[in-house]
VMD Tcl script that builds the backbone (N, CA, C; Angstrom):
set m [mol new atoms 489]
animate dup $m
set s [atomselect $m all]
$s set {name element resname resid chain x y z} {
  {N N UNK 1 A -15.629 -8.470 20.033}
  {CA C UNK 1 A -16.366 -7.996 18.892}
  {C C UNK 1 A -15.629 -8.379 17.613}
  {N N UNK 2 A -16.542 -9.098 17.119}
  {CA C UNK 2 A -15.580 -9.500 15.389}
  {C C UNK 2 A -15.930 -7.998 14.594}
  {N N UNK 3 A -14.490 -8.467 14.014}
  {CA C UNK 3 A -14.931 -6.809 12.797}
  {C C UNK 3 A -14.201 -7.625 11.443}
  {N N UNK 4 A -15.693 -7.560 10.749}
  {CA C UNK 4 A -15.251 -8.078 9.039}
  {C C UNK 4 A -14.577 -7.402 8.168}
  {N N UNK 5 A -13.935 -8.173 7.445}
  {CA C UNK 5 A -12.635 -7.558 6.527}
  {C C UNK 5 A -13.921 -7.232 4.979}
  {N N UNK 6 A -13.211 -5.526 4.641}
  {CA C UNK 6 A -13.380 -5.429 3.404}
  {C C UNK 6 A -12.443 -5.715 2.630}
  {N N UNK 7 A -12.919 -5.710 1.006}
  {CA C UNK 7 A -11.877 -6.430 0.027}
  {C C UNK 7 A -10.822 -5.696 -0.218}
  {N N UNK 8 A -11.229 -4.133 0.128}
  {CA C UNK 8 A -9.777 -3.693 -0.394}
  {C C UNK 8 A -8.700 -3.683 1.241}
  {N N UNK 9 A -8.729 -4.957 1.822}
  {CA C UNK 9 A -8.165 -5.223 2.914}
  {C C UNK 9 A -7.361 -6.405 2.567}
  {N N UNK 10 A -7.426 -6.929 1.373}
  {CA C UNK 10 A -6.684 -8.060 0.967}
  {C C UNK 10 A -6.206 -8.054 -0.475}
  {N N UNK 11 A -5.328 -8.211 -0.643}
  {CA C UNK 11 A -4.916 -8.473 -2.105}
  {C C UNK 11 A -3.449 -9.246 -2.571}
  {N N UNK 12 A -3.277 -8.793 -3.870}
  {CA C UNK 12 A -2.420 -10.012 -3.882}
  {C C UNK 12 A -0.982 -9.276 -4.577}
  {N N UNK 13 A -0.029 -9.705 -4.483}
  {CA C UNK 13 A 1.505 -9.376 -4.658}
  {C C UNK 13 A 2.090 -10.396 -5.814}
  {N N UNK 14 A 2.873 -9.996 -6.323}
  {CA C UNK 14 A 3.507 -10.862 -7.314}
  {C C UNK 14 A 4.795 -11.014 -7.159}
  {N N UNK 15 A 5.635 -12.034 -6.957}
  {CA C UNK 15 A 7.383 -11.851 -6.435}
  {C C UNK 15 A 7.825 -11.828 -8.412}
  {N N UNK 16 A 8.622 -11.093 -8.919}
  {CA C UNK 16 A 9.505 -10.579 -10.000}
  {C C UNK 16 A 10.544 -11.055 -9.940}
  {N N UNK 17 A 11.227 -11.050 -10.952}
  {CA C UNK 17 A 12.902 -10.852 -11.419}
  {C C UNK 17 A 13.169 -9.420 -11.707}
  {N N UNK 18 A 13.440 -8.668 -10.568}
  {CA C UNK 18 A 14.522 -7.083 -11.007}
  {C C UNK 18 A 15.942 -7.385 -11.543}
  {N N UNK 19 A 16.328 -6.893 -12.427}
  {CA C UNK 19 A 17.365 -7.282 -13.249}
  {C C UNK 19 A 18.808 -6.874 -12.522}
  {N N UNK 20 A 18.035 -5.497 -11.249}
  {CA C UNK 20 A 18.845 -4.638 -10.431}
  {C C UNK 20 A 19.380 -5.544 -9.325}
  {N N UNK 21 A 17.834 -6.155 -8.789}
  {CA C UNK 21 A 17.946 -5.856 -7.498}
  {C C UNK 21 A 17.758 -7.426 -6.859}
  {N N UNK 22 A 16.993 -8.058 -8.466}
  {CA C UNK 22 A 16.861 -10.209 -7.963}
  {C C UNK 22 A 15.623 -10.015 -7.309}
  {N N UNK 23 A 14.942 -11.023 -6.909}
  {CA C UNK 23 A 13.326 -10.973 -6.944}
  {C C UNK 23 A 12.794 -9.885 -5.762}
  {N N UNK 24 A 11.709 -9.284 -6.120}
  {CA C UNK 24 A 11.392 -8.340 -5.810}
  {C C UNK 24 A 9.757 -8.384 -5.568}
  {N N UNK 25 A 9.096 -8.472 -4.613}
  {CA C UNK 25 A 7.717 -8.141 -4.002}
  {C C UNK 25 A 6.924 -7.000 -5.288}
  {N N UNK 26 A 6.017 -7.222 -6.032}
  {CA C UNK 26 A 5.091 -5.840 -5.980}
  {C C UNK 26 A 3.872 -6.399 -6.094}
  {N N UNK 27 A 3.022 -5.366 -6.057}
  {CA C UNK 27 A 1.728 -5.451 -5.912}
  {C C UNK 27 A 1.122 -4.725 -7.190}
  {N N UNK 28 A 0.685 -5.829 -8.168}
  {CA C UNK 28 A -0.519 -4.834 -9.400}
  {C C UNK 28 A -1.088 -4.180 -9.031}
  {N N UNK 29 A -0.595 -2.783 -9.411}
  {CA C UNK 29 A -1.779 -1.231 -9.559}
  {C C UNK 29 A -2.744 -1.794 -9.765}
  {N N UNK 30 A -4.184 -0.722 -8.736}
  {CA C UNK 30 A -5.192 -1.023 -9.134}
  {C C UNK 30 A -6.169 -1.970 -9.320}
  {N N UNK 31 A -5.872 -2.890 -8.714}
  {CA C UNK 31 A -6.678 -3.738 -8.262}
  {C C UNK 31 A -8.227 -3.814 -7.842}
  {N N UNK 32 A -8.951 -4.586 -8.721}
  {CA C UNK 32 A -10.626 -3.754 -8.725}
  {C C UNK 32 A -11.208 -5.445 -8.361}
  {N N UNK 33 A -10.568 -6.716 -8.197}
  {CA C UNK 33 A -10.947 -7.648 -7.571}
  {C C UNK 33 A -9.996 -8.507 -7.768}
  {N N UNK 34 A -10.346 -9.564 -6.790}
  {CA C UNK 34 A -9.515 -10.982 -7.042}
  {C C UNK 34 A -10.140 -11.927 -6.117}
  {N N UNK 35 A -10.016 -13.256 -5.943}
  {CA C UNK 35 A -10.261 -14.356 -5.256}
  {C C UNK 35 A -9.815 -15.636 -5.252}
  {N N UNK 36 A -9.725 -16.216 -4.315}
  {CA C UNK 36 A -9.859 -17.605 -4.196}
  {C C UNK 36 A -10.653 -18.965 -3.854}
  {N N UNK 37 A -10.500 -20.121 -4.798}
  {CA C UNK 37 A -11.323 -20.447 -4.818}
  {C C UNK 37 A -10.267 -21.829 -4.483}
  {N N UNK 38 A -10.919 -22.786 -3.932}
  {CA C UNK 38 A -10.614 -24.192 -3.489}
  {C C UNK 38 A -12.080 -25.320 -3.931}
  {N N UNK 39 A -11.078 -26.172 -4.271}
  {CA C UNK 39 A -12.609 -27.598 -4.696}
  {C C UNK 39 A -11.576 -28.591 -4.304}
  {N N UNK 40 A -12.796 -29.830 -3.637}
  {CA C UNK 40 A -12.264 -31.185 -3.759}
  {C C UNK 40 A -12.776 -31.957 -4.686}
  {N N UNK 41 A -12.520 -32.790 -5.199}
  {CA C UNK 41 A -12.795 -33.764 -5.843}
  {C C UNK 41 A -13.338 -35.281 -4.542}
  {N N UNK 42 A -14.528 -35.667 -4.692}
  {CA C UNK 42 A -15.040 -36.474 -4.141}
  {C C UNK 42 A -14.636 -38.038 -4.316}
  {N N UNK 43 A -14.526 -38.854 -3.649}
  {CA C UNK 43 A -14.337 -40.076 -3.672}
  {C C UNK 43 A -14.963 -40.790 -2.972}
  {N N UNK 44 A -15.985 -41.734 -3.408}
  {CA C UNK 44 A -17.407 -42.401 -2.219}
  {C C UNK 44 A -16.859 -44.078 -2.085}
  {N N UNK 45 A -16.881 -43.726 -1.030}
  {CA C UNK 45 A -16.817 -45.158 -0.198}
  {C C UNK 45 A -17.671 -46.163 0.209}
  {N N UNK 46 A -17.741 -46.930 -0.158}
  {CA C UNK 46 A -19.056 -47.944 -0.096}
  {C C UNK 46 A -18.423 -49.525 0.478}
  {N N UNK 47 A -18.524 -49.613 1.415}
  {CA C UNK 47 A -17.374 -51.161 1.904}
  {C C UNK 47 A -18.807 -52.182 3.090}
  {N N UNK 48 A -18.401 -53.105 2.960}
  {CA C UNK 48 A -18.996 -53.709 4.261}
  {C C UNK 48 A -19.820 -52.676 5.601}
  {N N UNK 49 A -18.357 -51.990 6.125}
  {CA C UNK 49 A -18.721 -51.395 7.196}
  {C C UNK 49 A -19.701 -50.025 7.231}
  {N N UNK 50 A -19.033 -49.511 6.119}
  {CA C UNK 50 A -19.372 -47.822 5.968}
  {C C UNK 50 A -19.324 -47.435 4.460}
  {N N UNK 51 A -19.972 -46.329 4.399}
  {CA C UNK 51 A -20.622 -45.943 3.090}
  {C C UNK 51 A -20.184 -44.592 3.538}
  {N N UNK 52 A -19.868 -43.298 2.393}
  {CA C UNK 52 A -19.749 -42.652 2.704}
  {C C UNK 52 A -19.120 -41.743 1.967}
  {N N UNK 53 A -17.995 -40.479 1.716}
  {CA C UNK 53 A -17.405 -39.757 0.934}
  {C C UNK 53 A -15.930 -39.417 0.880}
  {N N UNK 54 A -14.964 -39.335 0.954}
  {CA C UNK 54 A -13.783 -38.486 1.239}
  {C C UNK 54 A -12.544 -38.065 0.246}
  {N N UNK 55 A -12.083 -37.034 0.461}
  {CA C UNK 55 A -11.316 -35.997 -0.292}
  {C C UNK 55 A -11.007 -36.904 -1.199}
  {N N UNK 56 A -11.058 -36.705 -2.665}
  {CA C UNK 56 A -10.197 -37.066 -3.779}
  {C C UNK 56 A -9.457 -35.913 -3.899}
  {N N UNK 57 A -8.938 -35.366 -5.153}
  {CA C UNK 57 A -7.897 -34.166 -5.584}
  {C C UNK 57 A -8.330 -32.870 -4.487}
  {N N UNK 58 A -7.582 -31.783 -4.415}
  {CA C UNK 58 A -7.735 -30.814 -4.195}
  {C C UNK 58 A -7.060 -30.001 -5.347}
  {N N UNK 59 A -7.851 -29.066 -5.569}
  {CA C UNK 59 A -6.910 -27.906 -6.404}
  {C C UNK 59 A -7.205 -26.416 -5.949}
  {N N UNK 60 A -6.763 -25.614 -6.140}
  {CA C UNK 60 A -6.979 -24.540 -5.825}
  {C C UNK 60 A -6.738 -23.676 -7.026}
  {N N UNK 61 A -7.372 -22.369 -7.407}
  {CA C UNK 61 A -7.104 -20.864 -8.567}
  {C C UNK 61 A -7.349 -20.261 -7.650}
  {N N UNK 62 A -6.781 -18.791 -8.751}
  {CA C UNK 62 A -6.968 -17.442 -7.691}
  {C C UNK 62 A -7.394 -16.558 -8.936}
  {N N UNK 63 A -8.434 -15.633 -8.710}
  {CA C UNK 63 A -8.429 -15.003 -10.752}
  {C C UNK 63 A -7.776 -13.416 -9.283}
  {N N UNK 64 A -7.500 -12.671 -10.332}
  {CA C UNK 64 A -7.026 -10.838 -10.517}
  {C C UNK 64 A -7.735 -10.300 -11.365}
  {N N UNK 65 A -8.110 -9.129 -10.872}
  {CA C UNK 65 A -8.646 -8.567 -12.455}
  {C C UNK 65 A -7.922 -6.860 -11.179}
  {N N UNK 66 A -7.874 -6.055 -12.500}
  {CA C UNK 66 A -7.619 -4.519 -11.986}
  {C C UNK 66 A -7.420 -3.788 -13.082}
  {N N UNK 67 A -6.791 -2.564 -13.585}
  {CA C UNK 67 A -7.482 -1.659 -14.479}
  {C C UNK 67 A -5.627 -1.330 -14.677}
  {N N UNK 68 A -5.196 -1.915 -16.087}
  {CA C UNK 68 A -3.787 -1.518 -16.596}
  {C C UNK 68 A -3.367 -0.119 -16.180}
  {N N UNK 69 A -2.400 0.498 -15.725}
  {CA C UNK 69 A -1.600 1.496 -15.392}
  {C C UNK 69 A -0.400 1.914 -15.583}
  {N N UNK 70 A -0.121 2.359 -16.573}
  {CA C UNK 70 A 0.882 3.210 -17.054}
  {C C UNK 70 A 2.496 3.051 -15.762}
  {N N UNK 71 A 3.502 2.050 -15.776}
  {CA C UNK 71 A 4.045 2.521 -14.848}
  {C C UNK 71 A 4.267 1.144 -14.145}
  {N N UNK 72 A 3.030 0.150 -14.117}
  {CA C UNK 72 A 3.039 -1.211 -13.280}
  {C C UNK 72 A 3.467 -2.268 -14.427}
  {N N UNK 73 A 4.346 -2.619 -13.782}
  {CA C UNK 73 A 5.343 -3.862 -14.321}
  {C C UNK 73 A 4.392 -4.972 -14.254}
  {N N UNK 74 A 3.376 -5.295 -13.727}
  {CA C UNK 74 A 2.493 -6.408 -13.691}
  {C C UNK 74 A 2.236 -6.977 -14.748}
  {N N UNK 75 A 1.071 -6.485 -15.773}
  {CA C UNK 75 A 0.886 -7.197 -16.795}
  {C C UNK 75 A 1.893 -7.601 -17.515}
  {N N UNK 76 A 2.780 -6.601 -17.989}
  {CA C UNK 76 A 4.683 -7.233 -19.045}
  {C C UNK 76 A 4.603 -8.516 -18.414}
  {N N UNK 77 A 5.276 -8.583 -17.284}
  {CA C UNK 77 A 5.369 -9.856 -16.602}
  {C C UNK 77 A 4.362 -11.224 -16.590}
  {N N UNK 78 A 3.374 -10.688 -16.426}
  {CA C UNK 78 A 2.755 -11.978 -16.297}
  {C C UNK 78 A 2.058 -12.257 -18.213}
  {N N UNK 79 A 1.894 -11.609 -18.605}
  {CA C UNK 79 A 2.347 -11.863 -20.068}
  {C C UNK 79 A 3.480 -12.536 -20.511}
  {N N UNK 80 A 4.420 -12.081 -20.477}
  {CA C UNK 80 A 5.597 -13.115 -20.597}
  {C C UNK 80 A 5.934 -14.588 -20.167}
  {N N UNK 81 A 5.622 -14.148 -18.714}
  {CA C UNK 81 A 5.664 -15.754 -17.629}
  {C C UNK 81 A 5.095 -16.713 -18.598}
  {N N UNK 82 A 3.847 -16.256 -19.141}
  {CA C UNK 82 A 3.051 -17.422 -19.502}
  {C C UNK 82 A 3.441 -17.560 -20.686}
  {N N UNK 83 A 3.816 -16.670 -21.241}
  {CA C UNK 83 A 4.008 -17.154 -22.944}
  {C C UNK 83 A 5.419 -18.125 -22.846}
  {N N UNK 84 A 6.369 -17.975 -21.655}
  {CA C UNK 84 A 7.493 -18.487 -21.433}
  {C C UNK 84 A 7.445 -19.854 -20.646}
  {N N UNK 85 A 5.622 -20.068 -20.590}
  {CA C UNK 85 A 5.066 -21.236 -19.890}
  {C C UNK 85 A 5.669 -21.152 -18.458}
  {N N UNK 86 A 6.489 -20.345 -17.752}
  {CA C UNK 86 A 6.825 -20.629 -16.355}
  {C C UNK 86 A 5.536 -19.769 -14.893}
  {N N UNK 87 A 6.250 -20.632 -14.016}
  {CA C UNK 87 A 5.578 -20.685 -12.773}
  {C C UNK 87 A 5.342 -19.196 -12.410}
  {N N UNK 88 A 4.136 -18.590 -11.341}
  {CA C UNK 88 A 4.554 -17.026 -11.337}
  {C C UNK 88 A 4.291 -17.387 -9.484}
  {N N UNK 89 A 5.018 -16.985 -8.948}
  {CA C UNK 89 A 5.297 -16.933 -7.326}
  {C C UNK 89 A 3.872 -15.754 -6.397}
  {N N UNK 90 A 2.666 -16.268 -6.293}
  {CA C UNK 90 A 1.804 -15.140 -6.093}
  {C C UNK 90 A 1.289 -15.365 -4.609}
  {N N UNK 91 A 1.170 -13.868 -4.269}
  {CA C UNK 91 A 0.961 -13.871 -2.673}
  {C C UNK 91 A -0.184 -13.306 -2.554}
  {N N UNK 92 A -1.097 -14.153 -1.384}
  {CA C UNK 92 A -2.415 -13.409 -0.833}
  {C C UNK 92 A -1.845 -12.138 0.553}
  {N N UNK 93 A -2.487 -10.966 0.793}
  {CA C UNK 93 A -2.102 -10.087 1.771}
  {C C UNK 93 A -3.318 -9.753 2.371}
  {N N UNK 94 A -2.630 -10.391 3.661}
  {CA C UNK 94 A -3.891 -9.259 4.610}
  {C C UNK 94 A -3.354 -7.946 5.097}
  {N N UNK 95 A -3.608 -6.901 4.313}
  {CA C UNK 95 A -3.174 -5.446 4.976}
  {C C UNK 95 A -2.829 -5.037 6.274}
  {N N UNK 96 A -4.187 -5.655 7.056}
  {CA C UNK 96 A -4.201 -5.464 8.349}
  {C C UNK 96 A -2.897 -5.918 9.610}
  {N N UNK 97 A -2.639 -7.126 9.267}
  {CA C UNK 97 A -1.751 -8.260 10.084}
  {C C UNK 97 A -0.373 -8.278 9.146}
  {N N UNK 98 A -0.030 -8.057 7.638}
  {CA C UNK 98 A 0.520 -8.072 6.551}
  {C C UNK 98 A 1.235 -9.658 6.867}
  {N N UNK 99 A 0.340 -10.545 7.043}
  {CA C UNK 99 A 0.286 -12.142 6.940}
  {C C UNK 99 A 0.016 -12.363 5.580}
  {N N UNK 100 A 0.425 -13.177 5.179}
  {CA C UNK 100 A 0.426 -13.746 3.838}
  {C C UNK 100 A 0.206 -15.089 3.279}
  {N N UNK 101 A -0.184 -15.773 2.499}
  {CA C UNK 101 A -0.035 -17.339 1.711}
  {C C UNK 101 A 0.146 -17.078 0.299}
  {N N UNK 102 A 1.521 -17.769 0.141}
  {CA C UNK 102 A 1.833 -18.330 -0.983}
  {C C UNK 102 A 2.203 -19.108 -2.239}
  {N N UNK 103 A 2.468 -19.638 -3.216}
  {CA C UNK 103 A 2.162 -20.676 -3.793}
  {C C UNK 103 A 2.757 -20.526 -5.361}
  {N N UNK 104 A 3.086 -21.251 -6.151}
  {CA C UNK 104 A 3.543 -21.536 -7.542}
  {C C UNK 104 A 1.914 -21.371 -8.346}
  {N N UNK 105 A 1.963 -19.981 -9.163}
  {CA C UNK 105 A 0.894 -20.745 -10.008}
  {C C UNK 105 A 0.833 -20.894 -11.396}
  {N N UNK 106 A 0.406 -21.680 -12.422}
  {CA C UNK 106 A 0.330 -21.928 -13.907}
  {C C UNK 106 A -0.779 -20.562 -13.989}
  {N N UNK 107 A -0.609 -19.759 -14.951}
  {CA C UNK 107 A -1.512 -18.812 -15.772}
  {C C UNK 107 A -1.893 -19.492 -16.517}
  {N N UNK 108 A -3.235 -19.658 -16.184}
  {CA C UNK 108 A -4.149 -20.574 -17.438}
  {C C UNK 108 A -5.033 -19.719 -18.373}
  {N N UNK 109 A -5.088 -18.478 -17.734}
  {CA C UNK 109 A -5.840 -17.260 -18.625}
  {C C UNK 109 A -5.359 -15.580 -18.420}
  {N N UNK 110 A -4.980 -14.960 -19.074}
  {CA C UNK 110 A -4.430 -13.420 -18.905}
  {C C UNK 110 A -5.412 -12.909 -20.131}
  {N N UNK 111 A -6.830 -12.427 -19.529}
  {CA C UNK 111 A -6.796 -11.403 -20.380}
  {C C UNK 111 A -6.796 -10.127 -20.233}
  {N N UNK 112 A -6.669 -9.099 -21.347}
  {CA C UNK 112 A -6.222 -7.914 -21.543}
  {C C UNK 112 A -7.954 -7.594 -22.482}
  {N N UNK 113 A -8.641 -5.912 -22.183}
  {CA C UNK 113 A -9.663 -5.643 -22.335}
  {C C UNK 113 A -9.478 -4.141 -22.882}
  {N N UNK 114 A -9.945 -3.743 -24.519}
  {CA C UNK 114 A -9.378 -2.293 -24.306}
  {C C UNK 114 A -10.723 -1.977 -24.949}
  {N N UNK 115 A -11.794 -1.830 -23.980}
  {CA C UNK 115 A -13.191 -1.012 -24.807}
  {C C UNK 115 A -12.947 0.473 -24.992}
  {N N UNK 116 A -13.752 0.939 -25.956}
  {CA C UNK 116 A -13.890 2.151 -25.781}
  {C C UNK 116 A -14.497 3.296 -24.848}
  {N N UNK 117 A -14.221 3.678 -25.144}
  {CA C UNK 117 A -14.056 5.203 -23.535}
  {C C UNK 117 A -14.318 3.983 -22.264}
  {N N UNK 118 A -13.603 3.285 -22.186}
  {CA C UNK 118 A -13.813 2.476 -20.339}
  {C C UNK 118 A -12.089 2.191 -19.812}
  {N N UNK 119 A -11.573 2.052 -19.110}
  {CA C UNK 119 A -10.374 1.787 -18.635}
  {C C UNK 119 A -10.412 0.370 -19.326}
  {N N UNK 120 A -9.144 0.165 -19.744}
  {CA C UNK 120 A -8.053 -0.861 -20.209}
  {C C UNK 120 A -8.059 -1.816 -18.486}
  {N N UNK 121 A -8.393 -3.214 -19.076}
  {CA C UNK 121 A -8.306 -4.098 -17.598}
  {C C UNK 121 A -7.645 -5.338 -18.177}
  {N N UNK 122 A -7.659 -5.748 -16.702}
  {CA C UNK 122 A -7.004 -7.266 -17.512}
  {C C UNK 122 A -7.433 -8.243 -16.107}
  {N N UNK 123 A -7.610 -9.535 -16.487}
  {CA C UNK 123 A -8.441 -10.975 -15.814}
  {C C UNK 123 A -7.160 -11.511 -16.025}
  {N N UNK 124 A -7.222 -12.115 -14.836}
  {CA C UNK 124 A -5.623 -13.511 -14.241}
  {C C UNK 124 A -6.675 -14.500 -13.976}
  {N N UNK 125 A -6.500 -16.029 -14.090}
  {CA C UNK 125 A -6.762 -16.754 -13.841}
  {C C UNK 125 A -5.914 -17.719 -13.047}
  {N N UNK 126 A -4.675 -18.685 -12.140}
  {CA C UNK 126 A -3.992 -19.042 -11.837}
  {C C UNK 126 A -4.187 -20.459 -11.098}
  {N N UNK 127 A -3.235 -21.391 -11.511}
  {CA C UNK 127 A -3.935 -22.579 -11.292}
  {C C UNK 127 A -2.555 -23.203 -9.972}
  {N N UNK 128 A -2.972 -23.512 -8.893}
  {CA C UNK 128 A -2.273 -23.922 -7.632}
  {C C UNK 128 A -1.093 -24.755 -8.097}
  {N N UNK 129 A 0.433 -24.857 -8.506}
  {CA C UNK 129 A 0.954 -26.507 -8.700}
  {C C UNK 129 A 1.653 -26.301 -7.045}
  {N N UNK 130 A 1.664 -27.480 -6.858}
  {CA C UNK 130 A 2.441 -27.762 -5.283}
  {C C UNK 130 A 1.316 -27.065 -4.264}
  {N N UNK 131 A 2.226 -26.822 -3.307}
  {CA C UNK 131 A 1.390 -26.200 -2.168}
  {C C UNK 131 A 1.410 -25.012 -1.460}
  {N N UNK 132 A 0.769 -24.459 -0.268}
  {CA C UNK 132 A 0.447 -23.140 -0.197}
  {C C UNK 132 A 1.238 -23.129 1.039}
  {N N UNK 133 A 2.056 -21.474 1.515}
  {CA C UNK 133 A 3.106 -21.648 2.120}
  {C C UNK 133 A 2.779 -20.433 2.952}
  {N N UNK 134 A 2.965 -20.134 4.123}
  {CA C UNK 134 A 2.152 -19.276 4.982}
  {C C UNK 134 A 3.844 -18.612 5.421}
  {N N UNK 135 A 3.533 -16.523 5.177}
  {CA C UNK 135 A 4.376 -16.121 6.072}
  {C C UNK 135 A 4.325 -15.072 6.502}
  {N N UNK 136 A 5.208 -13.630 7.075}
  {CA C UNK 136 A 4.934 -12.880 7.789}
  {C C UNK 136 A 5.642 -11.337 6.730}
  {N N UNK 137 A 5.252 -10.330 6.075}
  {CA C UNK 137 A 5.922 -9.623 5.171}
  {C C UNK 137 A 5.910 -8.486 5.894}
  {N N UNK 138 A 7.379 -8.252 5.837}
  {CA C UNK 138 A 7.924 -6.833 6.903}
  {C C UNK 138 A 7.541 -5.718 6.444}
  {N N UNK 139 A 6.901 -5.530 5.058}
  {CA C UNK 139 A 6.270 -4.078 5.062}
  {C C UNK 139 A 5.370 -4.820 3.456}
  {N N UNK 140 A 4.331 -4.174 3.371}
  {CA C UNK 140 A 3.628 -3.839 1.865}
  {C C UNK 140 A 4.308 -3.826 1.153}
  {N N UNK 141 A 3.989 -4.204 -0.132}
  {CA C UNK 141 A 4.590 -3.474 -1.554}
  {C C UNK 141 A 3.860 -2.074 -1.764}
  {N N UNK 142 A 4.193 -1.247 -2.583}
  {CA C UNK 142 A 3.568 0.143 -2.599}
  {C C UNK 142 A 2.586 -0.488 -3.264}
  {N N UNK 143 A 1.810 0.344 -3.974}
  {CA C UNK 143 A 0.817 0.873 -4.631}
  {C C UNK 143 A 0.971 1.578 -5.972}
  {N N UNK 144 A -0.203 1.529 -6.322}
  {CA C UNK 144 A 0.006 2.883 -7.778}
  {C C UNK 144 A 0.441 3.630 -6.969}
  {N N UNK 145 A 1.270 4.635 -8.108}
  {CA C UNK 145 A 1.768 6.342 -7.208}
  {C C UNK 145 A 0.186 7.357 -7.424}
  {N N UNK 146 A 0.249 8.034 -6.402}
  {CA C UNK 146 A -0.439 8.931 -6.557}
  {C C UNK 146 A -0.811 10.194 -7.754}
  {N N UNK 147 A -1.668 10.410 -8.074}
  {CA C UNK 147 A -1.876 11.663 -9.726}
  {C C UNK 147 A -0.605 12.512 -9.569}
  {N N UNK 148 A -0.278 13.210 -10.578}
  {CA C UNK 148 A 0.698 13.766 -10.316}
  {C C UNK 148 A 0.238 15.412 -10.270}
  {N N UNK 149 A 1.266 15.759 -9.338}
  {CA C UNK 149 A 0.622 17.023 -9.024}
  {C C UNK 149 A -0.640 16.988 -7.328}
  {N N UNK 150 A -0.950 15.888 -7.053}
  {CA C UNK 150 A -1.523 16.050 -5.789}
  {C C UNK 150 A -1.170 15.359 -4.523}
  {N N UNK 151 A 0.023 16.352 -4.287}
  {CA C UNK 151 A 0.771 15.771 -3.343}
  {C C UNK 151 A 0.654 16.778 -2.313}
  {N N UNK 152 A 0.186 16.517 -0.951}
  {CA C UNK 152 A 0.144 17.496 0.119}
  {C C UNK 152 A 1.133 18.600 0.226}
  {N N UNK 153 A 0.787 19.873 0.589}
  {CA C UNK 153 A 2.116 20.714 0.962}
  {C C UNK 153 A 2.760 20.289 2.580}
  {N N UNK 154 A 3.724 19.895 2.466}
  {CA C UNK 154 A 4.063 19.249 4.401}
  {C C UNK 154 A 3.967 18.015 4.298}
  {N N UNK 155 A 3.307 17.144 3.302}
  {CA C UNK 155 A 3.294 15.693 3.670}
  {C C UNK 155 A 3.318 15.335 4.300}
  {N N UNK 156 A 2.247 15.780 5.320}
  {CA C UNK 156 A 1.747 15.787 6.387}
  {C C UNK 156 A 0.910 13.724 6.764}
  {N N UNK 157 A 0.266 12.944 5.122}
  {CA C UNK 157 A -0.081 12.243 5.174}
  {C C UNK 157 A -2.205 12.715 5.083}
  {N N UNK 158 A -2.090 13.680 6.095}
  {CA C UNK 158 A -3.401 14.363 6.423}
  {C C UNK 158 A -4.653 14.830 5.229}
  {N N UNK 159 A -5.637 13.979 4.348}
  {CA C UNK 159 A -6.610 14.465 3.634}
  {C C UNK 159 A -7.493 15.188 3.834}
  {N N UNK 160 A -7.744 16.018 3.235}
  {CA C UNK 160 A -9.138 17.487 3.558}
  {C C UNK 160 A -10.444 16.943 3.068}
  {N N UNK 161 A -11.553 16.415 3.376}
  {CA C UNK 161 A -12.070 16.102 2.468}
  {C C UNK 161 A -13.448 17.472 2.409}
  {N N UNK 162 A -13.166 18.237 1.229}
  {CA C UNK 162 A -14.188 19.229 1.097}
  {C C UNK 162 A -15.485 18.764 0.387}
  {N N UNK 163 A -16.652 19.574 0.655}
  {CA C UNK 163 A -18.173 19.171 0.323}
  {C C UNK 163 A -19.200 19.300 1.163}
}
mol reanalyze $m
mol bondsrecalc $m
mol representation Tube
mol addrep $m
C-alpha cells in the first residue's frame, strides 16, 4: 500500500555559522511552504540519421516562504548571506526517513512582508550552483518552541484534544 506524503512531512534546514559551536543544522520556524523545482534546457538534434531532442542546461531553485518568529535565526542569516553575496548550504528533509538532499544555493530573492494585522512572512527564492548531495541526518533540527506557558504537567508528550 503506497501512503502519500503531506507537506508538512518535508521541509527544509539551513546549515549556519554558530560563533559557539561552527556550523550548525536549523530549521526556519514556521514554515507555511516551500518547493522544488528542476528545468532542462532543450537541445534538438537534427543529423542524417535522427532528429530529435536532448538535455541542454539543467538548473534547479527551491523558493521558502514561512511566517517571521521572534527567536529564529533564519531570516538575520539569510539576509546577510546575500547581502554578503555568499553561498547558503540548504537541505531538503523527509521527516519520515530524516533522508535528506543538499546543495550550495545563490539567494536570488529574500523577501520580507509586514501587512497590517496579518503575520510578518518572508519568500526565499534559491538558485542550485554545483550539485545536489544526498544524506542520512541523525536527528531533526527543532522547531519553533512551543507558546509559552503551554507546556504539559508530566511531559508526558500526550495532547488532550477538548470539543
Amino acid at each position: 500500500m503506497a501512503i502519500e506524503f503531506r507537506g508538512d512531512e518535508l521541509l527544509f534546514a539551513v546549515e549556519i555559522e554558530d560563533e559557539a559551536t561552527g556550523a550548525k543544522l536549523i530549521r526556519p520556524f514556521n514554515q507555511t511552504r516551500g518547493g522544488i523545482e528542476s528545468e532542462a534546457e532543450e537541445i534538438e538534434l537534427n543529423t542524417k540519421d535522427k532528429s530529435g531532442a536532448d538535455y541542454g542546461n539543467v538548473s534547479q531553485t527551491l523558493s521558502i516562504e514561512g511566517i517571521i518568529t521572534e527567536g529564529d535565526p533564519f531570516p538575520n542569516f539569510i539576509k546577510k548571506a546575500q547581502r554578503n553575496k555568499e553561498l547558503v548550504k540548504i537541505y531538503e528533509v523527509n521527516k519520515r526517513t530524516l533522508k535528506a538532499e543538499y546543495g550550495m544555493y545563490m539567494i536570488s530573492e529574500f523577501n520580507r512582508e509586514y501587512e497590517n494585522e496579518e503575520y510578518a512572512t518572508y519568500e526565499l527564492e534559491g538558485i542550485l550552483n554545483g550539485s545536489v548531495c544526498e544524506t542520512t541526518l541523525e536527528e531533526l533540527p527543532e522547531g519553533a518552541p512551543g507558546s509559552d506557558g503551554m507546556d504539559c504537567d508530566g511531559d508526558d508528550g500526550e495532547d488532550v484534544i477538548v470539543g
